[in-house]
Biopython code that builds the backbone (N, CA, C, O; Angstrom):
import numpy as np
from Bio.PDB.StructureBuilder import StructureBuilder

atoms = [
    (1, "UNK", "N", (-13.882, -141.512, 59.983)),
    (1, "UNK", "CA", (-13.153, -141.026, 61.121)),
    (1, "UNK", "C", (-13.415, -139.528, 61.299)),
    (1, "UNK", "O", (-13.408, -138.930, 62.375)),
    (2, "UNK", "N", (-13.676, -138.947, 59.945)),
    (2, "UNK", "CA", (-13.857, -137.137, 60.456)),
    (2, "UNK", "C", (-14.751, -136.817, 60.935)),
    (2, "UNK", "O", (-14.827, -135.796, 61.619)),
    (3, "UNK", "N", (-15.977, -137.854, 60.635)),
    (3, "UNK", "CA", (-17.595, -137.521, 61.068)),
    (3, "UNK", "C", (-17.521, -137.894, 62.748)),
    (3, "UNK", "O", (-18.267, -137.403, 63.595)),
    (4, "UNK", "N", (-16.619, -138.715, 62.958)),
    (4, "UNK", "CA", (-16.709, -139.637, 64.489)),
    (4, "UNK", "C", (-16.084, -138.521, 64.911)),
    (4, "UNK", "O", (-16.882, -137.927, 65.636)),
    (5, "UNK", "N", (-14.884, -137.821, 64.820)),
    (5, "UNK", "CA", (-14.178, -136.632, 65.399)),
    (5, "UNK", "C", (-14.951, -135.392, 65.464)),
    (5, "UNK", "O", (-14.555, -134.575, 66.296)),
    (6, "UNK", "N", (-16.156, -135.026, 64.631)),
    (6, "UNK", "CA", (-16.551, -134.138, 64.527)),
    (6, "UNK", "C", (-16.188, -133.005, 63.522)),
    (6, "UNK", "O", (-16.782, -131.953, 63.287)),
    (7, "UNK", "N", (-15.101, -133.494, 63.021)),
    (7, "UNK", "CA", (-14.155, -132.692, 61.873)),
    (7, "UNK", "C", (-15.309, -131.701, 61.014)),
    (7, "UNK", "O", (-16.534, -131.816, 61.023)),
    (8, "UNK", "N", (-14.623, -130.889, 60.420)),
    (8, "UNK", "CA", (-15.313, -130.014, 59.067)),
    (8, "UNK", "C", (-14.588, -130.257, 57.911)),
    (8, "UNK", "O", (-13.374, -130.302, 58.108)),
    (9, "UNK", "N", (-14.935, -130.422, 56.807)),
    (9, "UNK", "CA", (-14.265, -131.115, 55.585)),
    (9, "UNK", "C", (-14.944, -132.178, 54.935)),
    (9, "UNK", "O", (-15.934, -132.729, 55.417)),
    (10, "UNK", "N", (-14.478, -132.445, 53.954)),
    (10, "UNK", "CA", (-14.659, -134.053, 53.855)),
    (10, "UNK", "C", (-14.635, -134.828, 54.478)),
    (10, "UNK", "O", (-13.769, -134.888, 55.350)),
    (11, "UNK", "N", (-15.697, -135.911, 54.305)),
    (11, "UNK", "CA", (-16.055, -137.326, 55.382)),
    (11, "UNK", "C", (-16.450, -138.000, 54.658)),
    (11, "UNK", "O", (-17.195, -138.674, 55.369)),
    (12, "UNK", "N", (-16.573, -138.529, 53.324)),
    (12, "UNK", "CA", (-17.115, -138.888, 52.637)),
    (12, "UNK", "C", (-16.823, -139.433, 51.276)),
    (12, "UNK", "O", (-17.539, -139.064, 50.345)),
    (13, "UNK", "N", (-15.902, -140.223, 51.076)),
    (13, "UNK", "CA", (-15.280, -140.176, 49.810)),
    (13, "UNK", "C", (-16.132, -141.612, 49.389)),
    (13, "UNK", "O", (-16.857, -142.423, 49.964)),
    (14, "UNK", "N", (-15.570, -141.395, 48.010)),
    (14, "UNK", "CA", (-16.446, -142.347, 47.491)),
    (14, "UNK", "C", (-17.678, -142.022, 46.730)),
    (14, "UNK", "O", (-17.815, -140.895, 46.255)),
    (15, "UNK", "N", (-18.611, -142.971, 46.581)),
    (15, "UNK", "CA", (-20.265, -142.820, 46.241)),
    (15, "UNK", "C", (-20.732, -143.328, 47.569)),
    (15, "UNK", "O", (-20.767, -144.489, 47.976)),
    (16, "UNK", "N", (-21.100, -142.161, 48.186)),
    (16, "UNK", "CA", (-22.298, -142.219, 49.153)),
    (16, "UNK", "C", (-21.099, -142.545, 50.897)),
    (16, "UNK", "O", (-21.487, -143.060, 51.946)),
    (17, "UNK", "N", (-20.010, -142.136, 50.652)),
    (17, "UNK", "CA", (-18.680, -142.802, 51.379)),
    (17, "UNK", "C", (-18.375, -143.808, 51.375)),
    (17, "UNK", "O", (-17.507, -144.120, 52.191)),
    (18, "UNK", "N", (-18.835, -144.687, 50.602)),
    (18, "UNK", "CA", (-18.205, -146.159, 50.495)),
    (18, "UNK", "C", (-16.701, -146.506, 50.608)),
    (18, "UNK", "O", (-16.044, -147.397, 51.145)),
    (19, "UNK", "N", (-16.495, -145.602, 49.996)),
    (19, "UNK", "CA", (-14.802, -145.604, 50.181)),
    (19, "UNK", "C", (-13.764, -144.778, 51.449)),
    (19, "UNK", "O", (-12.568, -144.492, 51.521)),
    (20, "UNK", "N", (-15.034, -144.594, 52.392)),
    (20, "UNK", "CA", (-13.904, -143.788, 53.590)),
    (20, "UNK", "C", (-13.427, -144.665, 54.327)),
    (20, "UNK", "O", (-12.221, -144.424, 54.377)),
    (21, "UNK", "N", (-13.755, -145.938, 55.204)),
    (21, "UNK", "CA", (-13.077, -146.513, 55.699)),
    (21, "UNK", "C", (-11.733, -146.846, 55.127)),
    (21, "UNK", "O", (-10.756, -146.876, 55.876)),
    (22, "UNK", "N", (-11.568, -147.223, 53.212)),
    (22, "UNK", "CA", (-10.262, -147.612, 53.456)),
    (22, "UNK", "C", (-9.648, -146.107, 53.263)),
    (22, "UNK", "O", (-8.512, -146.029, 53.731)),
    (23, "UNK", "N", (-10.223, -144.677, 52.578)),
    (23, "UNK", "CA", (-9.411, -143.862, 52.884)),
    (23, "UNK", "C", (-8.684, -143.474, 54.145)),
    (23, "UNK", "O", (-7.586, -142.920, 54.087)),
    (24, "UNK", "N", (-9.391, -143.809, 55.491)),
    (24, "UNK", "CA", (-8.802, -143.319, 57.078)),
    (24, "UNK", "C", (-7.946, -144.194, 56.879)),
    (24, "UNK", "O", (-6.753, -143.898, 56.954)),
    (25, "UNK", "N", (-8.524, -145.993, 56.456)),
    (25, "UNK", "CA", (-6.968, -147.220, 56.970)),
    (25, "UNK", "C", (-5.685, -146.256, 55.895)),
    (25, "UNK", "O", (-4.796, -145.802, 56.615)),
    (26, "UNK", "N", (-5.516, -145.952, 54.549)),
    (26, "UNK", "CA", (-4.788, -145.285, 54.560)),
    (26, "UNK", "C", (-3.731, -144.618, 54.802)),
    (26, "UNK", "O", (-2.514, -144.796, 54.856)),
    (27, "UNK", "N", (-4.904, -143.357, 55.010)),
    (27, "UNK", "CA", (-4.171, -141.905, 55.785)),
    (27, "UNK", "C", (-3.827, -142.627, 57.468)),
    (27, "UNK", "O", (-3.642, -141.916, 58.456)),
    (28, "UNK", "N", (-3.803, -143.912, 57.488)),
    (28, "UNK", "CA", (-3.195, -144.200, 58.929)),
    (28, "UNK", "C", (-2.321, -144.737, 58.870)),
    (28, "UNK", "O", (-1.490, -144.593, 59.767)),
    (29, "UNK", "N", (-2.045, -145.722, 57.664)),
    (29, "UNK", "CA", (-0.828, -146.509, 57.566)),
    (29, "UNK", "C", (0.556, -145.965, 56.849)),
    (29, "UNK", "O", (1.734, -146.324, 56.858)),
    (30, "UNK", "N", (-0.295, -144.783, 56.148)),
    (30, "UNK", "CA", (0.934, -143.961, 55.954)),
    (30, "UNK", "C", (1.285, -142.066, 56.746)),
    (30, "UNK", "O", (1.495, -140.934, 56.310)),
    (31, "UNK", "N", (1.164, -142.720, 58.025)),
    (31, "UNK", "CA", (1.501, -142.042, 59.163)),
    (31, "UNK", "C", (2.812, -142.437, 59.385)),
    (31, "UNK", "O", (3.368, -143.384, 58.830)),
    (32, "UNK", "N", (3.487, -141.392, 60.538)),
    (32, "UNK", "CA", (4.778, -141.095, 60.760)),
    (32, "UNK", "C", (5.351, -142.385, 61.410)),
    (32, "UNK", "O", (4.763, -142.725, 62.436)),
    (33, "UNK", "N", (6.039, -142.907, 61.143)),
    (33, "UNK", "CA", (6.807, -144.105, 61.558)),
    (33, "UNK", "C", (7.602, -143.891, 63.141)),
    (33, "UNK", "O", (8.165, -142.899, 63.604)),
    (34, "UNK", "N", (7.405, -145.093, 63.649)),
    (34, "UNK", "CA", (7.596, -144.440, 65.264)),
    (34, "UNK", "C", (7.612, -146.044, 65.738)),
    (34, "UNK", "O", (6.875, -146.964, 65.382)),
    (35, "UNK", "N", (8.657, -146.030, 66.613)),
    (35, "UNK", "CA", (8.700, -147.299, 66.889)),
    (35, "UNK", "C", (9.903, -146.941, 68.239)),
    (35, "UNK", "O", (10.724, -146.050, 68.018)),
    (36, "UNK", "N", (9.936, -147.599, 69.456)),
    (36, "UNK", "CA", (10.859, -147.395, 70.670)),
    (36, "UNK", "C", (12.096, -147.535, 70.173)),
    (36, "UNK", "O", (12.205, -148.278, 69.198)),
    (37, "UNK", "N", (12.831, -147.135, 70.495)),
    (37, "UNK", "CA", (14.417, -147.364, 70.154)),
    (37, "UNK", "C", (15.146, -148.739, 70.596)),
    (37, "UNK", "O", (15.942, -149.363, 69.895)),
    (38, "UNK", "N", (14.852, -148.979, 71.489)),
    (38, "UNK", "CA", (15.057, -150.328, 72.460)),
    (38, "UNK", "C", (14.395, -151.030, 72.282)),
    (38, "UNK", "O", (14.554, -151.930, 73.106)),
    (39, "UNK", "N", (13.366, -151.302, 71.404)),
    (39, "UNK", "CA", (12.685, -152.810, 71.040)),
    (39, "UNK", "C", (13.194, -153.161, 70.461)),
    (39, "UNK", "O", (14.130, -152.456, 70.084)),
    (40, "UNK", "N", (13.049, -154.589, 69.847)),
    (40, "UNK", "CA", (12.974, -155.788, 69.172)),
    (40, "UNK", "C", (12.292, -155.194, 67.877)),
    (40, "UNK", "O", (11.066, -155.151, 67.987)),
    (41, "UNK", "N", (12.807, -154.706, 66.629)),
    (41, "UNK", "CA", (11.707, -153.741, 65.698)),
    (41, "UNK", "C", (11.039, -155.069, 64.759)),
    (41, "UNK", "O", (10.263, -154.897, 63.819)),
    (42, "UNK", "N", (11.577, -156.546, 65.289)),
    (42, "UNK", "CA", (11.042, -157.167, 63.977)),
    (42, "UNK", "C", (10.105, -157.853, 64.640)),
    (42, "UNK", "O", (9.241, -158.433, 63.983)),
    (43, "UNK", "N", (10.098, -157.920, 66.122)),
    (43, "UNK", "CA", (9.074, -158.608, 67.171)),
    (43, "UNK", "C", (7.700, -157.545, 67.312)),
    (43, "UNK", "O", (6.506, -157.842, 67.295)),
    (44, "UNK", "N", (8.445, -156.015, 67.477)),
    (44, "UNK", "CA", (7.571, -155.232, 67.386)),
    (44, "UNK", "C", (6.350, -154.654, 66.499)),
    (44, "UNK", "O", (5.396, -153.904, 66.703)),
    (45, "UNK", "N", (6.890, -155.416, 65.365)),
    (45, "UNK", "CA", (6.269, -154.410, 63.956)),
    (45, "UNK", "C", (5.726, -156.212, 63.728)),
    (45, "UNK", "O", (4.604, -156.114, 63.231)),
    (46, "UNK", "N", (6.028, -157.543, 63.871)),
    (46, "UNK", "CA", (5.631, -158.742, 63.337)),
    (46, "UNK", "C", (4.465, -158.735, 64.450)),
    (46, "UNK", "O", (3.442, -159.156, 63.910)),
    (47, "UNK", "N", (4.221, -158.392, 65.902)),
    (47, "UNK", "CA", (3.402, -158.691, 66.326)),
    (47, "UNK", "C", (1.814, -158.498, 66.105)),
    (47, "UNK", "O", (1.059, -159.207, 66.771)),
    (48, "UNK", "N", (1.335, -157.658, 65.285)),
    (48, "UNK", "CA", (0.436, -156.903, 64.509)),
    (48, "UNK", "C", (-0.199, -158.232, 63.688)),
    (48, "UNK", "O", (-1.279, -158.816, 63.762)),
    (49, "UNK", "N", (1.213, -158.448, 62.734)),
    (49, "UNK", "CA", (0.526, -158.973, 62.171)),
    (49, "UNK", "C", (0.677, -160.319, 62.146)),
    (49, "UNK", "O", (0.349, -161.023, 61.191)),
    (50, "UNK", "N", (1.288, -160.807, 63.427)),
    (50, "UNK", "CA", (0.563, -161.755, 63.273)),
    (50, "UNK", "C", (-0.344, -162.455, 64.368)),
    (50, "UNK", "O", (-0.388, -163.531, 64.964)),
    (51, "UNK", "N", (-1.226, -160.952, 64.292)),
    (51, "UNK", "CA", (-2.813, -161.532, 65.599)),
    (51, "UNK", "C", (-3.678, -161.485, 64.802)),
    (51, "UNK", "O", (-4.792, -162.010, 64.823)),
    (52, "UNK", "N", (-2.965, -160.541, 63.698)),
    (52, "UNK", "CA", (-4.321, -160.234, 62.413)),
    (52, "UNK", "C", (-4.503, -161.745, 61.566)),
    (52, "UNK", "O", (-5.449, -162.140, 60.886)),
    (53, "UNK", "N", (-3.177, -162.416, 61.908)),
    (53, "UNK", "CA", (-3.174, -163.601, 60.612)),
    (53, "UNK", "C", (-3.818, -165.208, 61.780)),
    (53, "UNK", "O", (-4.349, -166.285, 61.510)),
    (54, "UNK", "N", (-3.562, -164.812, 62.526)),
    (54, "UNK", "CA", (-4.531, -165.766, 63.361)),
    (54, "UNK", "C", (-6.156, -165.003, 63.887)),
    (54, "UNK", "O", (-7.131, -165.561, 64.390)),
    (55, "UNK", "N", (-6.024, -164.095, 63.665)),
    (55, "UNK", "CA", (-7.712, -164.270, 63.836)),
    (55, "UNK", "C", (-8.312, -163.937, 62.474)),
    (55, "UNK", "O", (-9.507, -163.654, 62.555)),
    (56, "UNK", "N", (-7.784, -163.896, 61.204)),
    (56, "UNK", "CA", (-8.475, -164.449, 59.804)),
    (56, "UNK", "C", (-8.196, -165.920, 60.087)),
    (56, "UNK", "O", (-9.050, -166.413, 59.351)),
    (57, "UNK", "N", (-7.739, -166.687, 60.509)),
    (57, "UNK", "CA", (-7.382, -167.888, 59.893)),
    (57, "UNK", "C", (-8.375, -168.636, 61.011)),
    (57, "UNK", "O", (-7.957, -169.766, 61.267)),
    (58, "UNK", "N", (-9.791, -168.213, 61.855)),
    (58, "UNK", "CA", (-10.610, -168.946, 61.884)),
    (58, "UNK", "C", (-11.900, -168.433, 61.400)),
    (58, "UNK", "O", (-12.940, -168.490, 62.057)),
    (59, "UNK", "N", (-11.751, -167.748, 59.801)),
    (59, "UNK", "CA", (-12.717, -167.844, 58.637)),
    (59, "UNK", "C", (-12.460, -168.888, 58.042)),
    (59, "UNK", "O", (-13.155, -169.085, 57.045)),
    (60, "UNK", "N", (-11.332, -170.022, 58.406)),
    (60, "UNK", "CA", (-11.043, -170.811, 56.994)),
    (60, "UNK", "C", (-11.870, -171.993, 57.543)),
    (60, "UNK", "O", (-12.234, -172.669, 56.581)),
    (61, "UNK", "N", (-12.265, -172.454, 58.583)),
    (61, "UNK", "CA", (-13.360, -172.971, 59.016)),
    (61, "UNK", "C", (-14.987, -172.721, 57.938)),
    (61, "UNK", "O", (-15.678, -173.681, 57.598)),
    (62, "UNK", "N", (-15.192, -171.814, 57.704)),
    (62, "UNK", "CA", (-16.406, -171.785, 57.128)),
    (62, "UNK", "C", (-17.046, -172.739, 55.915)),
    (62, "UNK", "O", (-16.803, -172.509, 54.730)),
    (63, "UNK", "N", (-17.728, -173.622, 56.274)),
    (63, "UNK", "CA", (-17.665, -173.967, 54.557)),
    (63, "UNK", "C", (-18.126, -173.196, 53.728)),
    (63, "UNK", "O", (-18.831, -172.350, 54.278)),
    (64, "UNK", "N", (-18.044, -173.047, 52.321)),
    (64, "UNK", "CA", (-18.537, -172.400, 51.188)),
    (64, "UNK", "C", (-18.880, -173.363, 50.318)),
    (64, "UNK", "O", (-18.287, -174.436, 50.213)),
    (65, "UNK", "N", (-20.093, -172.925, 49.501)),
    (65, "UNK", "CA", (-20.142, -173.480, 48.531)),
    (65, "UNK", "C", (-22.083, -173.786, 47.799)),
    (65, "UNK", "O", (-23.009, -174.158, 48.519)),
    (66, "UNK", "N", (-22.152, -173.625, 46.962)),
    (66, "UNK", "CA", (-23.948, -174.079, 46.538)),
    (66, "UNK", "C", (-24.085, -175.197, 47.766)),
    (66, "UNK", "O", (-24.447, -174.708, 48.836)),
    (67, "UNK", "N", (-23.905, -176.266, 47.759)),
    (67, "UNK", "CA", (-24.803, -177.183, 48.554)),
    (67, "UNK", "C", (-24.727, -177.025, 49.927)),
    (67, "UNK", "O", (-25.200, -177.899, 50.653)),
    (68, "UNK", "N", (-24.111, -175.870, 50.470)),
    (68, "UNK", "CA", (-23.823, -175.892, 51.555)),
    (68, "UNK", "C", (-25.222, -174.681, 51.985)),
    (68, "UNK", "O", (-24.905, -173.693, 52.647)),
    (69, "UNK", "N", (-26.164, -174.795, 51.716)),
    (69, "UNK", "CA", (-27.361, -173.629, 52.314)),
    (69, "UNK", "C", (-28.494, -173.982, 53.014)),
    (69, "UNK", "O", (-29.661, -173.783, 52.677)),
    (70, "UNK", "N", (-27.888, -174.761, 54.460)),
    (70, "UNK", "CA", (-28.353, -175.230, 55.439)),
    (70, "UNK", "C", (-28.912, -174.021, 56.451)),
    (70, "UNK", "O", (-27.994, -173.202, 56.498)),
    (71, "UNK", "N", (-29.440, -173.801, 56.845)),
    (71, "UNK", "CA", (-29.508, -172.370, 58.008)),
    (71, "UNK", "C", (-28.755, -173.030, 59.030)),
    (71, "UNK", "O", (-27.575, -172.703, 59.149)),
    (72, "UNK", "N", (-29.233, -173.904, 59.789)),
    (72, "UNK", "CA", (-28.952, -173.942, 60.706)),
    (72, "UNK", "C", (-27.241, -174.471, 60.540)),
    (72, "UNK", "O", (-26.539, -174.407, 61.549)),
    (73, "UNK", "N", (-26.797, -174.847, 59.579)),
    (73, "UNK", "CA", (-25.885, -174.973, 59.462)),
    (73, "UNK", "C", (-24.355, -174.208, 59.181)),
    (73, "UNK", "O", (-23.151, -174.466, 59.210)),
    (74, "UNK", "N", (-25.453, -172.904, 58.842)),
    (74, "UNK", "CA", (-24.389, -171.773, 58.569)),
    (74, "UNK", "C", (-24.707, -171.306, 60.161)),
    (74, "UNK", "O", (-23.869, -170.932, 60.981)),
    (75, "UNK", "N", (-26.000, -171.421, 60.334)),
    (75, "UNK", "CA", (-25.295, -170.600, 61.934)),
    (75, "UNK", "C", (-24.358, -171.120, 63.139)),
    (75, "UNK", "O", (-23.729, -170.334, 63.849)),
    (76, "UNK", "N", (-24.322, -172.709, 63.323)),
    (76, "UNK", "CA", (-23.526, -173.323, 63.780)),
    (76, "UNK", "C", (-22.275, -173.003, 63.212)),
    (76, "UNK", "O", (-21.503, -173.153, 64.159)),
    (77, "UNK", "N", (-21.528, -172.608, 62.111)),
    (77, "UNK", "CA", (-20.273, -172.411, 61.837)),
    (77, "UNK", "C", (-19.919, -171.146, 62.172)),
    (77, "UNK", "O", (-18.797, -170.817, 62.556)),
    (78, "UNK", "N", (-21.045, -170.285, 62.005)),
    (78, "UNK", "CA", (-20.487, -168.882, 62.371)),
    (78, "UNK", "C", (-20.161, -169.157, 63.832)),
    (78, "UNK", "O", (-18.970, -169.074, 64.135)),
    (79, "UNK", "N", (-20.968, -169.446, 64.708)),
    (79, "UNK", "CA", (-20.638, -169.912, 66.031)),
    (79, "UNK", "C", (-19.157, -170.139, 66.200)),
    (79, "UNK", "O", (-18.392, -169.537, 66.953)),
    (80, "UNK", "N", (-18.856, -171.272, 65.232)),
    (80, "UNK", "CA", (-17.712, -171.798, 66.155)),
    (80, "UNK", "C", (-16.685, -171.059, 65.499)),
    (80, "UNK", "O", (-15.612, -171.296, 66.053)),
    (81, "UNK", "N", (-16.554, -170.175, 64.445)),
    (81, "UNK", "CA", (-15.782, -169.134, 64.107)),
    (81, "UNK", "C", (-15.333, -168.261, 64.864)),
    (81, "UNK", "O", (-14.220, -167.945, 65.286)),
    (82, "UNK", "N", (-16.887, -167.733, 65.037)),
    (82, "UNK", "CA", (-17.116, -166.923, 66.616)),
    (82, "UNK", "C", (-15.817, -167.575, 67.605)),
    (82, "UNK", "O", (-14.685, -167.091, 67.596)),
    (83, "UNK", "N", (-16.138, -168.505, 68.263)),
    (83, "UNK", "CA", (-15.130, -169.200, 69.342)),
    (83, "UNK", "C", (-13.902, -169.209, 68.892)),
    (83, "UNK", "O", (-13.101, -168.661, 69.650)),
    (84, "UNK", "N", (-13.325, -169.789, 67.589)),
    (84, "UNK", "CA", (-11.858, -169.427, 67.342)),
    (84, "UNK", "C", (-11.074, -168.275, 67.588)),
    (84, "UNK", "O", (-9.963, -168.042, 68.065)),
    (85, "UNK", "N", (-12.254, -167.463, 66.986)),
    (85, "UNK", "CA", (-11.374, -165.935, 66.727)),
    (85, "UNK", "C", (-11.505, -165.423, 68.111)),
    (85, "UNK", "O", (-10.886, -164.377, 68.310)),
    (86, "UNK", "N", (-12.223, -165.955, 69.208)),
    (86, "UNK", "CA", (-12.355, -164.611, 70.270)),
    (86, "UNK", "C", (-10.717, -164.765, 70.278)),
    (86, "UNK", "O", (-9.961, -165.545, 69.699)),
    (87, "UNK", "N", (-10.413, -163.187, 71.604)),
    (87, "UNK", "CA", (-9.031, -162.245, 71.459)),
    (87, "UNK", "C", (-8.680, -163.433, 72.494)),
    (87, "UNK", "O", (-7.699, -163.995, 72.006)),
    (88, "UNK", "N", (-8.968, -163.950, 73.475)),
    (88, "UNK", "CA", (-7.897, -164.702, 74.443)),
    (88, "UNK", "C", (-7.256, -165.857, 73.631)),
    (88, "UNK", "O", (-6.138, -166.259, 73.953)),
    (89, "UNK", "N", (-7.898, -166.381, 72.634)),
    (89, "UNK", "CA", (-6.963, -167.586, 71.878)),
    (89, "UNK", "C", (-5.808, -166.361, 71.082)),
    (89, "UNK", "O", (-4.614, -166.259, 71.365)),
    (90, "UNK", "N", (-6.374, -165.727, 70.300)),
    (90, "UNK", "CA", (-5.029, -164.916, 69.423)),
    (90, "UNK", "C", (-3.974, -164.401, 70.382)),
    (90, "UNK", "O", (-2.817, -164.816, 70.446)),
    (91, "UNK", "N", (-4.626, -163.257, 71.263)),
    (91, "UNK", "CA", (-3.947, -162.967, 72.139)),
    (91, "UNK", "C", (-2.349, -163.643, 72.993)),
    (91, "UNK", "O", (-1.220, -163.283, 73.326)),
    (92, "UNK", "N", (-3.421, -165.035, 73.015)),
    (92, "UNK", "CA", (-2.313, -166.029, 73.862)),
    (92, "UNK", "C", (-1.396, -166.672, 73.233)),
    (92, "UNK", "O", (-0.422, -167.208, 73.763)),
    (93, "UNK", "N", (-1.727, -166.648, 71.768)),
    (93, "UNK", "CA", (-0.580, -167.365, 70.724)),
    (93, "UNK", "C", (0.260, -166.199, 70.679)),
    (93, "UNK", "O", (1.458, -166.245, 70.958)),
    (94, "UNK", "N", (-0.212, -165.388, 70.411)),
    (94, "UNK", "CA", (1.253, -164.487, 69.778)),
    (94, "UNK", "C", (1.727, -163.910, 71.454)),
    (94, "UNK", "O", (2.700, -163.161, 71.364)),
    (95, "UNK", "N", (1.422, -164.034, 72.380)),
    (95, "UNK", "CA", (2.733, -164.059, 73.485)),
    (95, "UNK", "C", (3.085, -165.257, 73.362)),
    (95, "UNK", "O", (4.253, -165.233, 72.972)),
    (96, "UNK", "N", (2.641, -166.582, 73.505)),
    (96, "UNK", "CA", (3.467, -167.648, 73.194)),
    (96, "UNK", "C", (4.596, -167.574, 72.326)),
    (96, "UNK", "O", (5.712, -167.815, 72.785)),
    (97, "UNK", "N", (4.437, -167.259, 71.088)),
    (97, "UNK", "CA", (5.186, -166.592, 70.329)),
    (97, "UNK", "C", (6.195, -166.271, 70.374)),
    (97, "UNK", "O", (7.118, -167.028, 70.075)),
    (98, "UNK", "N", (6.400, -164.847, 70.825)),
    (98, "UNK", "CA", (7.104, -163.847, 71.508)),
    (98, "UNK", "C", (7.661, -164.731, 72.669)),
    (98, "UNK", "O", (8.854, -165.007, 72.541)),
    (99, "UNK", "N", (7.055, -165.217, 73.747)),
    (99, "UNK", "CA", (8.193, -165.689, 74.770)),
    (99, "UNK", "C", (9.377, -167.178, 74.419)),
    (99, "UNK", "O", (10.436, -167.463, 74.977)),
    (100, "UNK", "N", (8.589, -167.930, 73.201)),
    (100, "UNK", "CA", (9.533, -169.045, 72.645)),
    (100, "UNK", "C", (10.423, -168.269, 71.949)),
    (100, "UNK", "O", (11.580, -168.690, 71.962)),
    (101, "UNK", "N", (10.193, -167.146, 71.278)),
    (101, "UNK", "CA", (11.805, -166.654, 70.347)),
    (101, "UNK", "C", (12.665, -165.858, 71.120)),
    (101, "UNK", "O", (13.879, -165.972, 70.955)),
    (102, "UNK", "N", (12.152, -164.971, 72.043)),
    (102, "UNK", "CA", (12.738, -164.432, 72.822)),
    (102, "UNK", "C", (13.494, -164.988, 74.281)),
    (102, "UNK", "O", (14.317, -164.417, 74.996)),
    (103, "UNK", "N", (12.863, -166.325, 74.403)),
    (103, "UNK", "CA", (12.842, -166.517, 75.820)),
    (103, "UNK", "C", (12.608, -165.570, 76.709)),
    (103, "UNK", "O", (12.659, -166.149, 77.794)),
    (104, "UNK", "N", (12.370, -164.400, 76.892)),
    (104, "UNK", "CA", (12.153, -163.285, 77.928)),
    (104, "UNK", "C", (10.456, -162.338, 76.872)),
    (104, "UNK", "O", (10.080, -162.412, 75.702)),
    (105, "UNK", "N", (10.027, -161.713, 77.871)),
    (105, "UNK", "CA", (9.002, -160.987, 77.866)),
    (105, "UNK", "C", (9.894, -159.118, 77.218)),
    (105, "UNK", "O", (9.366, -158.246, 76.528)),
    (106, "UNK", "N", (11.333, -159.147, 77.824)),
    (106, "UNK", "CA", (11.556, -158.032, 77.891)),
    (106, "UNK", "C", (11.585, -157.938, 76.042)),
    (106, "UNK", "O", (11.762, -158.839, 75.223)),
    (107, "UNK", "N", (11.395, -156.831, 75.894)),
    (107, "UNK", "CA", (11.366, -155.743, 74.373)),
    (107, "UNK", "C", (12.914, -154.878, 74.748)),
    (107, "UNK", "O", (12.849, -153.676, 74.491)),
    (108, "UNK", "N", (13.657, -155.145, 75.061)),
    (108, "UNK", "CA", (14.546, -154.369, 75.190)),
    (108, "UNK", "C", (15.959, -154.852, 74.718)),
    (108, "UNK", "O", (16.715, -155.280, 75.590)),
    (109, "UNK", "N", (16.389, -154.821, 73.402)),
    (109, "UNK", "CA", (17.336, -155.049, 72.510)),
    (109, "UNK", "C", (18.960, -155.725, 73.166)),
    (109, "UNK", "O", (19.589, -156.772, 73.011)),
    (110, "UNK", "N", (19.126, -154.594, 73.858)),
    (110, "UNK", "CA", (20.466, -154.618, 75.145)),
    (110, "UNK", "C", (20.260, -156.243, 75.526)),
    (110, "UNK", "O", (21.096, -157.107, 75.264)),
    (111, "UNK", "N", (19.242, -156.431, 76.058)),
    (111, "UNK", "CA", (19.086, -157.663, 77.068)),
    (111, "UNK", "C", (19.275, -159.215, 76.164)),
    (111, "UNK", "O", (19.604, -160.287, 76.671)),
    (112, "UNK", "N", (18.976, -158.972, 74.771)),
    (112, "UNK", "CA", (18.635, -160.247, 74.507)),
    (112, "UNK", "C", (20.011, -160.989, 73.817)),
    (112, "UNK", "O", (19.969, -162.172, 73.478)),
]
sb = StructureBuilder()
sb.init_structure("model")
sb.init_model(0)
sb.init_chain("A")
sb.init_seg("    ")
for serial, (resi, resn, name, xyz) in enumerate(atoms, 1):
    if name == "N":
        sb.init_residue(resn, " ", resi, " ")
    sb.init_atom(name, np.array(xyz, "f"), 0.0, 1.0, " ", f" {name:<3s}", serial, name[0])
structure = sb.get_structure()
């Protein structure tokens, strides 16, 4: 992230930076806590994760394993991995989601 910003300093941790990506995830997740006053904080803060837990959960599609070292067969799965995970299926579950517990779209605490 410092090299992409242009920063002066360190950019580089690790051997060779191997380790900067998870240093930025990090120094990001333990950033200042901030959240609307008027949301839903368990709709707000659950929605994250769970777009992250539906779009891992079409890796579980993949087979693994020794006998499985087909080419064309690993590329057909990546494919349809590919197709699970695009963002309009995740996307559309977790408003589904959100509008079955909430019945309303609104984020606004007062209302519900």
């Amino acid at each position: 992230m410092a090299s992409m910003q242009r920063r002066l300093g360190p950019n580089a941790v690790g051997y060779y930076g191997l380790l900067q990506a998870f240093a930025d995830a990090l120094k990001l997740i333990l950033k200042e806590y901030v959240a609307p006053t008027q949301a839903n904080l368990i709709l707000f803060f659950l929605g994250p994760i769970v777009t992250l837990v539906f779009a891992l959960l079409g890796y579980a599609v993949i087979p693994y394993g020794p006998g499985l070292s087909l080419g064309d067969m690993e590329l057909g799965s990546l494919r349809s991995t590919a197709q699970l995970i695009s963002y309009e299926l995740v996307l559309s579950s977790v408003l589904l989601i959100i509008i079955m517990i909430t019945n309303s779209l609104n984020l606004n605490i007062n209302d519900l």
